[in-house]
N, CA and C atoms as an extended XYZ file, in Angstrom:
534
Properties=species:S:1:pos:R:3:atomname:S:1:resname:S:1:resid:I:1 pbc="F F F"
N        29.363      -45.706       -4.876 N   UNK     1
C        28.933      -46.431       -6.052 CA  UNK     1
C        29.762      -46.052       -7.279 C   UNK     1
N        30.218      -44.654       -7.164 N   UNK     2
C        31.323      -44.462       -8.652 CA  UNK     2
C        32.631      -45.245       -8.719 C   UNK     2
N        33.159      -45.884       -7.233 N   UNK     3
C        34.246      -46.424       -7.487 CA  UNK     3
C        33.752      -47.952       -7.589 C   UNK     3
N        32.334      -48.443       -7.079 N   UNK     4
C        32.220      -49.674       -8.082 CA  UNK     4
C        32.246      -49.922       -9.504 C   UNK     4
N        31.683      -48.312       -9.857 N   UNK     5
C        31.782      -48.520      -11.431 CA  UNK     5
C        33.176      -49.148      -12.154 C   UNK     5
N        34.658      -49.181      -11.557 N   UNK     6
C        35.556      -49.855      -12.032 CA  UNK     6
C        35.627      -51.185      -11.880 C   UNK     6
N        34.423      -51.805      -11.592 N   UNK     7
C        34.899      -53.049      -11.327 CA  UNK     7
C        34.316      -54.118      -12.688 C   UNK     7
N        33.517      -52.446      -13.750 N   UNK     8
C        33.552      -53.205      -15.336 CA  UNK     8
C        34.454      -52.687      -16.094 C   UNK     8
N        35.509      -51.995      -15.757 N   UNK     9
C        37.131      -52.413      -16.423 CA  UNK     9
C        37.458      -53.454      -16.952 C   UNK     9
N        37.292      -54.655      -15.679 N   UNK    10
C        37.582      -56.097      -16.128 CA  UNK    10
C        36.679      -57.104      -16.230 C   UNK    10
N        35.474      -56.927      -16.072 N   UNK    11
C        34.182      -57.724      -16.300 CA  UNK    11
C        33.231      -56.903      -16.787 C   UNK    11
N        32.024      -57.493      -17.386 N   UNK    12
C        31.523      -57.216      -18.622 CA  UNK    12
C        30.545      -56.548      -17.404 C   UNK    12
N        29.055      -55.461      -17.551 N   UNK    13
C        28.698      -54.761      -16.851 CA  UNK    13
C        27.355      -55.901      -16.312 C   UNK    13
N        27.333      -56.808      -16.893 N   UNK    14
C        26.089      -58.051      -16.406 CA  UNK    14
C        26.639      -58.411      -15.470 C   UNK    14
N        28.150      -59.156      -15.244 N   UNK    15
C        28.519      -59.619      -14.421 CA  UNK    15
C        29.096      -58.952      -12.900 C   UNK    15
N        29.163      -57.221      -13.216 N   UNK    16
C        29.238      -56.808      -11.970 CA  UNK    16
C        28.179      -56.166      -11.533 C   UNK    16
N        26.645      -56.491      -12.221 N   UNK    17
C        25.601      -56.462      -12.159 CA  UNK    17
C        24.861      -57.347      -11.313 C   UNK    17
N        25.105      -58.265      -11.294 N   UNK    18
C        25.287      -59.651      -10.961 CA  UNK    18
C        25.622      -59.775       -9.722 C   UNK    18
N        26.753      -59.286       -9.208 N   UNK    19
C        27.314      -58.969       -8.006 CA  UNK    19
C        26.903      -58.110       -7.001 C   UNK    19
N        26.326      -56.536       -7.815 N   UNK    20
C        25.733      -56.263       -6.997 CA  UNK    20
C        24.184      -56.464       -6.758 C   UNK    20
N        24.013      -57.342       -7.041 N   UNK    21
C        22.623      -57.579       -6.883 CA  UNK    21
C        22.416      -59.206       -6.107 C   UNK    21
N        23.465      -60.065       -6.169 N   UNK    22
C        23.773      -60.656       -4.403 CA  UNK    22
C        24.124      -59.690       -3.343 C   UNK    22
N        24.894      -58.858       -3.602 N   UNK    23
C        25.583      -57.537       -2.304 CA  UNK    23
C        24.195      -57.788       -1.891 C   UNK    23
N        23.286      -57.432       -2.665 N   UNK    24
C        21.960      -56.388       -1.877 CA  UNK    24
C        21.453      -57.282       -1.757 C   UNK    24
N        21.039      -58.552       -2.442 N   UNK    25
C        20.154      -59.545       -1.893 CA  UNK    25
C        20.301      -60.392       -0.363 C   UNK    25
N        22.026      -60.863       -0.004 N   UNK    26
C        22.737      -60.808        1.027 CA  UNK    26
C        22.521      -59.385        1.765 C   UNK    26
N        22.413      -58.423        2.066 N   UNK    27
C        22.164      -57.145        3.026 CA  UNK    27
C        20.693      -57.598        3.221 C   UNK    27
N        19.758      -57.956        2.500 N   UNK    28
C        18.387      -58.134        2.578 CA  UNK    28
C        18.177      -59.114        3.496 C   UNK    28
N        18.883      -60.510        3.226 N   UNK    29
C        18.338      -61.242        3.975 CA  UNK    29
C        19.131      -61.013        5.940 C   UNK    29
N        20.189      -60.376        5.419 N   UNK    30
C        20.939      -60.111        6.740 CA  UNK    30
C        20.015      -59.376        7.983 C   UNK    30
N        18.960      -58.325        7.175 N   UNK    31
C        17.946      -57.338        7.751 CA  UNK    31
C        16.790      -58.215        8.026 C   UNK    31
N        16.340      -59.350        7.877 N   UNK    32
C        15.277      -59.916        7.737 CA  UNK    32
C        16.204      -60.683        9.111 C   UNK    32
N        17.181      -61.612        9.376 N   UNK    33
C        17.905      -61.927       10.400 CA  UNK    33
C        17.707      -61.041       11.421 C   UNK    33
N        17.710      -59.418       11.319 N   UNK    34
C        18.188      -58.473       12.030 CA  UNK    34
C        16.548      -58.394       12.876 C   UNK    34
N        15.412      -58.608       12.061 N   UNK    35
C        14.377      -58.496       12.540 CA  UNK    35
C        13.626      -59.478       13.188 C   UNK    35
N        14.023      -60.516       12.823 N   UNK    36
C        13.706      -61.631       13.577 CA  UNK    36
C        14.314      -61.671       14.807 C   UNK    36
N        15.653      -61.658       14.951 N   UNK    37
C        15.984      -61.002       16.448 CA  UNK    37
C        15.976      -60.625       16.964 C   UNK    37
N        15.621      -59.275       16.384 N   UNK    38
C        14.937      -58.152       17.627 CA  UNK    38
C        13.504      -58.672       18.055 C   UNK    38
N        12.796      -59.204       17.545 N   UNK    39
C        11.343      -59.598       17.767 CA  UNK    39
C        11.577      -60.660       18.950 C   UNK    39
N        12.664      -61.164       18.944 N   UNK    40
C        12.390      -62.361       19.344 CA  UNK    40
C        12.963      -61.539       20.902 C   UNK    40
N        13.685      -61.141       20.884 N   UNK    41
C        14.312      -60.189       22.006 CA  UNK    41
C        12.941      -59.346       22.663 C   UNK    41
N        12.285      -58.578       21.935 N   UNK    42
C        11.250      -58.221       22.211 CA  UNK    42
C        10.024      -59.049       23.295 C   UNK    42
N        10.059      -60.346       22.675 N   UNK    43
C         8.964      -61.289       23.145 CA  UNK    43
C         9.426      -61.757       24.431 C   UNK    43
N        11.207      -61.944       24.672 N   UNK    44
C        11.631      -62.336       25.749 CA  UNK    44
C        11.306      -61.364       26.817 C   UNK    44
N        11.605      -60.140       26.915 N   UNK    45
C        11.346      -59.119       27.513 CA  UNK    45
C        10.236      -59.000       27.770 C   UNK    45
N         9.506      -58.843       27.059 N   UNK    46
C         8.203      -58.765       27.235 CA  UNK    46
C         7.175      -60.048       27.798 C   UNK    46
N         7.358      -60.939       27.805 N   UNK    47
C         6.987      -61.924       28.547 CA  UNK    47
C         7.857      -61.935       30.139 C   UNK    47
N         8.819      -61.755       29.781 N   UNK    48
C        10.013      -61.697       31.112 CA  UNK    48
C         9.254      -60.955       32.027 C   UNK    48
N         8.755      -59.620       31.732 N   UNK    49
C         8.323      -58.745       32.675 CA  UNK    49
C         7.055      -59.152       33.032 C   UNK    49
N         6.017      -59.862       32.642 N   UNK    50
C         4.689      -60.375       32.384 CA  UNK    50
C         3.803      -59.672       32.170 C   UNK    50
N         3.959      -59.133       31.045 N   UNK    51
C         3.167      -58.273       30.555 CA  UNK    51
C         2.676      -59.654       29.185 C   UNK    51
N         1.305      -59.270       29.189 N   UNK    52
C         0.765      -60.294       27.798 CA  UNK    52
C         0.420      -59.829       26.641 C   UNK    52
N         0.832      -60.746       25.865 N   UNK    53
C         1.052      -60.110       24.298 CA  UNK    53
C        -0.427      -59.407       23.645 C   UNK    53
N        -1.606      -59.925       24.212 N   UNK    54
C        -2.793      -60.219       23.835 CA  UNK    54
C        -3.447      -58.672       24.201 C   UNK    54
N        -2.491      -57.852       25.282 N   UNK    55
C        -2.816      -56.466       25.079 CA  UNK    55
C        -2.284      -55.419       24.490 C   UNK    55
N        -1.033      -56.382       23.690 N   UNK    56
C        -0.732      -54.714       22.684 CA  UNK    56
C        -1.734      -54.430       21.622 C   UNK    56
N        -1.345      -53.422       21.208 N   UNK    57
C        -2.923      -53.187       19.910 CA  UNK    57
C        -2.683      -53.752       18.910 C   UNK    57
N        -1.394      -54.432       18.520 N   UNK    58
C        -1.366      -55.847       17.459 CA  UNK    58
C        -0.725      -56.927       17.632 C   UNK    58
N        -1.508      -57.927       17.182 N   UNK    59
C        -0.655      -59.172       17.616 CA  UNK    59
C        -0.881      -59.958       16.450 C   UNK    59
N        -0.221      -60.926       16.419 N   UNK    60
C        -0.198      -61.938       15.261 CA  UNK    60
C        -0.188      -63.521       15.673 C   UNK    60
N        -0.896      -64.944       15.343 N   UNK    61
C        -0.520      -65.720       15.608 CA  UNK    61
C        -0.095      -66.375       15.884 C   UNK    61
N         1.371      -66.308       14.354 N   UNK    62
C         2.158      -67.045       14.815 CA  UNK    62
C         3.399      -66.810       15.351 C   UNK    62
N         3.204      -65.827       16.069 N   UNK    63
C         4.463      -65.538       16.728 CA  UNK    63
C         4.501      -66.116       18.234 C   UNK    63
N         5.876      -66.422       18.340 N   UNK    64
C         6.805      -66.210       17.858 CA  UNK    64
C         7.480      -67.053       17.140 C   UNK    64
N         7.320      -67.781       16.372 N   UNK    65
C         7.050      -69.006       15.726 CA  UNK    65
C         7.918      -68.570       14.304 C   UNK    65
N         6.916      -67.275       13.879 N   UNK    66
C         6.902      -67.093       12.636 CA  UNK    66
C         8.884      -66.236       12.945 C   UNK    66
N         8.582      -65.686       14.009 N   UNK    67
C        10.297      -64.929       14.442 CA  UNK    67
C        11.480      -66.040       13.815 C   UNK    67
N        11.029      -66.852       14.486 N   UNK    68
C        12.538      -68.013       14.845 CA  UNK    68
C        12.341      -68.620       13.331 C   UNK    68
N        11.264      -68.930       12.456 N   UNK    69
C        11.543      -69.448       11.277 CA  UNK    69
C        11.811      -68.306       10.287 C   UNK    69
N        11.652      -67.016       10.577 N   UNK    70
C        12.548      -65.626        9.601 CA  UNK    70
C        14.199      -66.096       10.196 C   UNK    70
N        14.347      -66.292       11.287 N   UNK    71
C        15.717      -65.958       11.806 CA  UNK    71
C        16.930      -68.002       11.038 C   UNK    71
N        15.637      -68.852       10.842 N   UNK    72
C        16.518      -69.883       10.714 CA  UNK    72
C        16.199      -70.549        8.916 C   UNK    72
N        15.174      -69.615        8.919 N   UNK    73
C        15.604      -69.443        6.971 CA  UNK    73
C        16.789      -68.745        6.632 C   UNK    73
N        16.474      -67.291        7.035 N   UNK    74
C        17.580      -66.478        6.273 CA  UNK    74
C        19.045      -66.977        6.983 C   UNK    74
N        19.549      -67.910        8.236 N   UNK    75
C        20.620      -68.349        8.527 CA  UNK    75
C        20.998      -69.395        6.884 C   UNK    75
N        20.236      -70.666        6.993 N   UNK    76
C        20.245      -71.470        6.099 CA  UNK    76
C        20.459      -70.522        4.482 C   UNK    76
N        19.328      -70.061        4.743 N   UNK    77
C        19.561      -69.077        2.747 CA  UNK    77
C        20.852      -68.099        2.988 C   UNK    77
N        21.389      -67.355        3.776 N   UNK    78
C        22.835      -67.317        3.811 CA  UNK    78
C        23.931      -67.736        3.883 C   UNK    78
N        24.055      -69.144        4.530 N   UNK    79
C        24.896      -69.832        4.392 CA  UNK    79
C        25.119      -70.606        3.042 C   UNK    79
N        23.642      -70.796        2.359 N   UNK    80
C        24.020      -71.714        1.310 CA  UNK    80
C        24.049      -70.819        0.235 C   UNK    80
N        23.948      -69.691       -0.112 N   UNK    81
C        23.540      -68.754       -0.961 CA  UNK    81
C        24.851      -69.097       -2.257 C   UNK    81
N        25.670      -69.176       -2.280 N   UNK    82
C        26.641      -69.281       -3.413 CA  UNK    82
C        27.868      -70.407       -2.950 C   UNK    82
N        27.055      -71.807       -2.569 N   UNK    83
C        27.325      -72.977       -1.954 CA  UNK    83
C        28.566      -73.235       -3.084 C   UNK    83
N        27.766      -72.752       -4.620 N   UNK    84
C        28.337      -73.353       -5.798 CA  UNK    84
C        29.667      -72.942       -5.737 C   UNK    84
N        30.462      -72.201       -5.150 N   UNK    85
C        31.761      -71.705       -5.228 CA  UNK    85
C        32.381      -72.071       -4.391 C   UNK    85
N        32.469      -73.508       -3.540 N   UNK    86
C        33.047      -74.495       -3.070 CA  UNK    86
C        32.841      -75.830       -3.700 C   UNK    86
N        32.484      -75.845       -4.971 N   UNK    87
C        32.608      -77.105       -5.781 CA  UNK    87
C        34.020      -77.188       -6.187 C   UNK    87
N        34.398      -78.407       -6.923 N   UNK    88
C        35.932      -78.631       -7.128 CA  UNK    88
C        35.421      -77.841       -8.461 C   UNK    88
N        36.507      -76.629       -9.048 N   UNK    89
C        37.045      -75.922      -10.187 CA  UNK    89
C        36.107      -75.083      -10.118 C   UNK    89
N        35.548      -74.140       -9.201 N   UNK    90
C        34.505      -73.497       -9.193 CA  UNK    90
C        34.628      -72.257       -8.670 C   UNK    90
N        35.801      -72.032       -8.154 N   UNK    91
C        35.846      -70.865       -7.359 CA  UNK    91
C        35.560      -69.412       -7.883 C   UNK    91
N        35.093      -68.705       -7.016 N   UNK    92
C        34.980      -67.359       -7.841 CA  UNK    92
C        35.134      -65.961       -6.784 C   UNK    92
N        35.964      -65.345       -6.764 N   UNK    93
C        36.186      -64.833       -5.005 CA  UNK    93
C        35.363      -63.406       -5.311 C   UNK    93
N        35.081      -63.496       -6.487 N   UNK    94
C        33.429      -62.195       -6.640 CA  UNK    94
C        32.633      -62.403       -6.512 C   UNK    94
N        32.308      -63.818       -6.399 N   UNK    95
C        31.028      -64.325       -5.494 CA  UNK    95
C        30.909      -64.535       -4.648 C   UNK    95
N        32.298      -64.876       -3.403 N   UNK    96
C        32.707      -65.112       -2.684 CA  UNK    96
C        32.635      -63.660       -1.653 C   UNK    96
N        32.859      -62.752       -2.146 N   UNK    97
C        32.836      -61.729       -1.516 CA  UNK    97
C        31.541      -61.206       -1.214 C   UNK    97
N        30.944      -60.974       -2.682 N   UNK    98
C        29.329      -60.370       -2.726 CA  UNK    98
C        28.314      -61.465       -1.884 C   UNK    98
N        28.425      -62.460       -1.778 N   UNK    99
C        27.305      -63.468       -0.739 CA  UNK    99
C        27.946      -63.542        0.422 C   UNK    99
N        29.131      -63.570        0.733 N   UNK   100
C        29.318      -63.699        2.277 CA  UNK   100
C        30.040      -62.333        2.908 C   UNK   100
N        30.613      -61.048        2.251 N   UNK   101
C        31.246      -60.102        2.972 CA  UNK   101
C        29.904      -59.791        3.687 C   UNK   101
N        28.643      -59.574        3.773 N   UNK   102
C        27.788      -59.005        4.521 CA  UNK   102
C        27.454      -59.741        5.987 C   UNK   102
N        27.550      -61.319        5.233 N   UNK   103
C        27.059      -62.075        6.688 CA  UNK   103
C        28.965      -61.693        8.043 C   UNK   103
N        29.655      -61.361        7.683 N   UNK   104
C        30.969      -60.964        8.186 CA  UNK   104
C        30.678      -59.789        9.229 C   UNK   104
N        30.316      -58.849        7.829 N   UNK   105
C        29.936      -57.247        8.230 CA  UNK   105
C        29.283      -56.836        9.382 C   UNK   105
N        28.103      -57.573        9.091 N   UNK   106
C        26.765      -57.231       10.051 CA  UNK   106
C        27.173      -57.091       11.836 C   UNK   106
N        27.931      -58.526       12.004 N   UNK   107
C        28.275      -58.252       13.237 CA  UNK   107
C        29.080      -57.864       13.792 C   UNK   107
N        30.297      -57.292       12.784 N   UNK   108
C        31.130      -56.503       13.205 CA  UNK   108
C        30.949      -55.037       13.197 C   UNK   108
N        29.769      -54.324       12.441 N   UNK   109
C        29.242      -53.411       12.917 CA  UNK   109
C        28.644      -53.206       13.764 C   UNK   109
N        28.029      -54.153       14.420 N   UNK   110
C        26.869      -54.855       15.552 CA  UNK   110
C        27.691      -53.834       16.867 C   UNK   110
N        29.286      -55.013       17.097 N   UNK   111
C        30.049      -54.830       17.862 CA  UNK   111
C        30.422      -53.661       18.079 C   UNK   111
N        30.678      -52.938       16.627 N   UNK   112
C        31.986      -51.813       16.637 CA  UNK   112
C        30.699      -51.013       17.062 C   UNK   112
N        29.386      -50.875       16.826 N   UNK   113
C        28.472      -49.431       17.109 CA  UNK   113
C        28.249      -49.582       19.368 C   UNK   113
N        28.042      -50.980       19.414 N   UNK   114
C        28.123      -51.099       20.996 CA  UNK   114
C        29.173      -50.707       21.683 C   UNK   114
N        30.412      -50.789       21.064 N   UNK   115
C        31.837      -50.099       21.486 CA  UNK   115
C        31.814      -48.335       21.439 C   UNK   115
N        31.482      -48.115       20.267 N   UNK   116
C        31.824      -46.836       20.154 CA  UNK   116
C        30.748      -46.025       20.757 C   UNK   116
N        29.470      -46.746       20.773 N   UNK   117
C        27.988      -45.653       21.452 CA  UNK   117
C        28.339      -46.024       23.062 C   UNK   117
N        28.793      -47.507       23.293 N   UNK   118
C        29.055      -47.658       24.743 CA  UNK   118
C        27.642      -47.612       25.320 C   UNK   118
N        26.876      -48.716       24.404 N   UNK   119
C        25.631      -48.681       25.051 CA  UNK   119
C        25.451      -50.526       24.963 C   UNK   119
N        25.335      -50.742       26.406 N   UNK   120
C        25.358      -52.513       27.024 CA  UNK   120
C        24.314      -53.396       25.964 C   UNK   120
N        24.056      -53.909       26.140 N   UNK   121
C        23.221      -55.133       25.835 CA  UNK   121
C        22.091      -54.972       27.396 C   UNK   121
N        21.025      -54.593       26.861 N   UNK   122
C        19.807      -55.091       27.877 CA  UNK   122
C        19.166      -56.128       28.116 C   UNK   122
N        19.570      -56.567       29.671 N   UNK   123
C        18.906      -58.144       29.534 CA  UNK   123
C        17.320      -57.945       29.801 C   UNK   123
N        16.704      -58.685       29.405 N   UNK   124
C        15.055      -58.934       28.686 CA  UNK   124
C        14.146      -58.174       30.096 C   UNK   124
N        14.943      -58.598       31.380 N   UNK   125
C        14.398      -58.131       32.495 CA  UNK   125
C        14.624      -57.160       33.079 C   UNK   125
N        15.277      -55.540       32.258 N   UNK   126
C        15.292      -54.367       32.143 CA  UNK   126
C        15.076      -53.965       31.230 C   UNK   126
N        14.382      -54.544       30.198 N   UNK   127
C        14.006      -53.415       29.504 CA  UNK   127
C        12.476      -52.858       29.399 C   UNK   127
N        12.529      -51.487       29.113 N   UNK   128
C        11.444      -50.058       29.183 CA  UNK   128
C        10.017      -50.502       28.330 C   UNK   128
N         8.844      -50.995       28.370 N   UNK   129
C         8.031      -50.630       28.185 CA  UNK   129
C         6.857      -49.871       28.085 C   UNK   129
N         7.192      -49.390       29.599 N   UNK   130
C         6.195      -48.564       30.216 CA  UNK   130
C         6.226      -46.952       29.227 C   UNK   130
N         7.558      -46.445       29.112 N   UNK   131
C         8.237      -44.964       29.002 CA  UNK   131
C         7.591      -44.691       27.862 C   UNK   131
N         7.171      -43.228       27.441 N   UNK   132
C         6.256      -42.754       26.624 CA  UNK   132
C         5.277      -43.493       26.051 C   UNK   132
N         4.945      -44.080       26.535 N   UNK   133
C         3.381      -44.781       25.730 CA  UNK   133
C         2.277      -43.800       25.966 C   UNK   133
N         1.980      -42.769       26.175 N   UNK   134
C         1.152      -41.550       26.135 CA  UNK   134
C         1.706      -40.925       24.530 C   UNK   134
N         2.938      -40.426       24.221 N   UNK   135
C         3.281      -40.124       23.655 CA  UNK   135
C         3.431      -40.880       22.450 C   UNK   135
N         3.236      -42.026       22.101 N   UNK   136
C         3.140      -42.872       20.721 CA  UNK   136
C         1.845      -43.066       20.397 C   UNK   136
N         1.162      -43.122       21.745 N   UNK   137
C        -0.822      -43.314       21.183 CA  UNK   137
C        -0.912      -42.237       20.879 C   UNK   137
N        -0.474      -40.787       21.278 N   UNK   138
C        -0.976      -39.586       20.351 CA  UNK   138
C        -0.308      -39.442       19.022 C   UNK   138
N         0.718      -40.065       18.779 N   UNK   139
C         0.599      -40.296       17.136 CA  UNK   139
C         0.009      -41.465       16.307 C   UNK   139
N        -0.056      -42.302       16.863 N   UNK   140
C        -0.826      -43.165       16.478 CA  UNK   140
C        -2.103      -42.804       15.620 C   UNK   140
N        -2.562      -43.775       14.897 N   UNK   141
C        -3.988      -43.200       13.899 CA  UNK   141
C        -4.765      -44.574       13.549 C   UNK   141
N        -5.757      -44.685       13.451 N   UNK   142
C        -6.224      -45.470       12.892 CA  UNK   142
C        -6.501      -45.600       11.477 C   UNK   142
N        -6.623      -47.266       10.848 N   UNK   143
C        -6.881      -46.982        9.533 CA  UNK   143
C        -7.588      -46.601        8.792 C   UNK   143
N        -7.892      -45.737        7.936 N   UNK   144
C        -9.117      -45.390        7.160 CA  UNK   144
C       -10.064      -46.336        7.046 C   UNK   144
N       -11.391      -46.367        6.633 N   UNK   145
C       -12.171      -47.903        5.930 CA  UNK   145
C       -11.763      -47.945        4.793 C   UNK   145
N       -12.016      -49.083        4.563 N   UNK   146
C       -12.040      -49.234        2.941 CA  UNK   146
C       -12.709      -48.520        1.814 C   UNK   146
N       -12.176      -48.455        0.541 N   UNK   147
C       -12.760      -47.754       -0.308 CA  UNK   147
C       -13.149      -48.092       -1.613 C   UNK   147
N       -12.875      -49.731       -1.252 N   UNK   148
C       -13.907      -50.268       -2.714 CA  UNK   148
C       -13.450      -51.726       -2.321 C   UNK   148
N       -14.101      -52.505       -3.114 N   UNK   149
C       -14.303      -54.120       -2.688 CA  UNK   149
C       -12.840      -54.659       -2.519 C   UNK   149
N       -11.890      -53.997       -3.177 N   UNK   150
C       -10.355      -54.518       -3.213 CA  UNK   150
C       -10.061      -54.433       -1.916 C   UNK   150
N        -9.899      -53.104       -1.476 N   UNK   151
C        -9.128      -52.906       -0.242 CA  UNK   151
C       -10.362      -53.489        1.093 C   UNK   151
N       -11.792      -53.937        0.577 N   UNK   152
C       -11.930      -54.561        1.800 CA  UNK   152
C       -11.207      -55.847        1.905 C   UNK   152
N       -11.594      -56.438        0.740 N   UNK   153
C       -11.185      -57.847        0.718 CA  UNK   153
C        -9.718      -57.593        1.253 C   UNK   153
N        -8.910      -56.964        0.868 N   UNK   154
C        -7.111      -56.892        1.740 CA  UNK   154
C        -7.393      -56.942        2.978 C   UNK   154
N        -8.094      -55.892        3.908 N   UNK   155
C        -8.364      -55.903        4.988 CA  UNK   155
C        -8.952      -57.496        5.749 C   UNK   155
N       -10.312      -57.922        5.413 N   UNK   156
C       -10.510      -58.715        5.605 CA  UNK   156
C        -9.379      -59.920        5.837 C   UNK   156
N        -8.316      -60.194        4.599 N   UNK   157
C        -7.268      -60.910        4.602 CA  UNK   157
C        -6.324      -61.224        5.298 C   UNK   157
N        -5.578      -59.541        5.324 N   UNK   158
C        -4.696      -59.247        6.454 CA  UNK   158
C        -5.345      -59.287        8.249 C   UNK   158
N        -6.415      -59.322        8.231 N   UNK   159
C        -7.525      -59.306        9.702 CA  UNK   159
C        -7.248      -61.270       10.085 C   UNK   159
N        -7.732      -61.798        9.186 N   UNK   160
C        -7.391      -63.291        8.957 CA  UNK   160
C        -5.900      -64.111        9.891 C   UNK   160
N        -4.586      -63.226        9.567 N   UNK   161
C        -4.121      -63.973        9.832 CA  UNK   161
C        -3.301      -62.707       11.253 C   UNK   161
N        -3.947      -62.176       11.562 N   UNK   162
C        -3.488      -60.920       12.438 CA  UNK   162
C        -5.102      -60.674       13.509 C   UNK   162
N        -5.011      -60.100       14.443 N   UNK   163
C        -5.604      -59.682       14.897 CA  UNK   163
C        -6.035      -57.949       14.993 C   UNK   163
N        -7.038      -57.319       15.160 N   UNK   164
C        -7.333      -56.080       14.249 CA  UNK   164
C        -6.248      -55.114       15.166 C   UNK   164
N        -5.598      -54.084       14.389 N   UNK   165
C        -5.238      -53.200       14.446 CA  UNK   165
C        -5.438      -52.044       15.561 C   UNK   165
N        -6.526      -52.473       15.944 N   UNK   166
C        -6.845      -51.287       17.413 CA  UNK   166
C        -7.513      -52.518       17.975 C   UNK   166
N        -7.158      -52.614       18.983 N   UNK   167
C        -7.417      -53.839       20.435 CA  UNK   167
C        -8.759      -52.669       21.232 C   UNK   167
N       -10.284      -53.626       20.899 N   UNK   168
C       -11.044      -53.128       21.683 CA  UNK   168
C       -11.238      -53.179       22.585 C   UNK   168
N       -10.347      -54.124       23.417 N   UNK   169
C       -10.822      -54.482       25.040 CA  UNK   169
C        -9.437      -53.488       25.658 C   UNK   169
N        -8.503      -53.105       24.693 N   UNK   170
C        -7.430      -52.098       25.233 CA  UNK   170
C        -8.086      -50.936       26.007 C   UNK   170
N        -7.485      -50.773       27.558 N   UNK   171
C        -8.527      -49.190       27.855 CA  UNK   171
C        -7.463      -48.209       27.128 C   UNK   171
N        -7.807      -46.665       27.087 N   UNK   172
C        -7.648      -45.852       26.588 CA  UNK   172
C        -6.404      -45.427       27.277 C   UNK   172
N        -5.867      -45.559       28.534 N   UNK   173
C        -4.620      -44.839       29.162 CA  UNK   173
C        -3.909      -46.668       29.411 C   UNK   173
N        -3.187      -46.779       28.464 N   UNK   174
C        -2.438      -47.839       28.762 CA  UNK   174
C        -1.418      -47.885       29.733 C   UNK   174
N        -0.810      -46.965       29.846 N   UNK   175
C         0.265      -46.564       30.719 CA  UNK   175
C         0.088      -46.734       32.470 C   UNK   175
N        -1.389      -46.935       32.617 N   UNK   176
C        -1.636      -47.138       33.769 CA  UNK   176
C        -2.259      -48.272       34.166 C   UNK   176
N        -2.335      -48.714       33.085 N   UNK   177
C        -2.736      -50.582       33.373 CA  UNK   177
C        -1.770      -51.565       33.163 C   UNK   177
N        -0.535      -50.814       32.503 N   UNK   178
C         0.753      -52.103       32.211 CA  UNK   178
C         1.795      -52.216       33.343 C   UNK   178
């Protein structure tokens, strides 16, 4: 970050203010991409093997629904994000850089970390569910109750569009029913 500081040498400190604050808004939505894919990877696998969603201890509606419309917003809101710097007399290659060097980045780090860790791509119908699930329910916790009309009403809310947080029909040794 000290050698961005030269980049208000020649622009005023709003405007490389400005810049970095697409950088990060672009990294944001890139991570919101990043999560929608893994989810969605998740669901393949996990259906692949036939295991049903309806017994992990959370589930949500609209998934996977809600996956693929995180993954084909933030495509669309990245692509169009600084559209304006392909108008005729418009160019600006500091905007140009700060909205699209990340969508570049992402998957060339993607690549370069699978190269260098030398760890494959798992297809949906090997991958591990079963492996330490003893060991994550003992950290696991449940949530406190509520502690005044606010945080029920949140609860209540978040219960609304989710299903509760500890699955009562879950038995207690999962590991031997999945």
């Amino acid at each position: 970050f000290a050698l961005l500081a030269y980049m208000t040498l020649s622009s005023s400190s709003g405007v490389v203010f400005t810049w970095l604050s697409n950088f990060a808004a672009t990294c944001g939505l890139v991570t919101w991409f990043g999560i929608g894919v893994t989810y969605l990877r998740f669901y393949k696998g996990y259906s692949t093997q036939g295991f049903e969603r309806s017994k992990l201890p959370y589930t949500t509606r609209f998934q996977p629904y809600a996956a693929w419309w995180t993954v084909g917003a933030s495509v669309f809101t990245l692509f169009f994000s600084a559209w304006e710097v392909f108008l005729r007399n418009n160019w600006s290659t500091a905007t140009f850089v700060t909205n699209y060097f990340p969508i570049i980045f992402f998957p060339v780090l993607y690549v370069l970390a699978k190269l260098v860790m030398k760890v494959p791509i798992i297809k949906p119908s090997e991958m591990d569910f079963v492996s330490d699930i003893k060991e994550i329910d003992a950290i696991t916790y449940d949530d406190p109750p509520p502690r005044n009309w606010a945080e029920a009403f949140w609860a209540w809310l978040a219960s609304f569009f989710s299903s509760p947080l500890v699955n009562p029909t879950l038995p207690s040794d999962r590991c031997d029913h999945i």
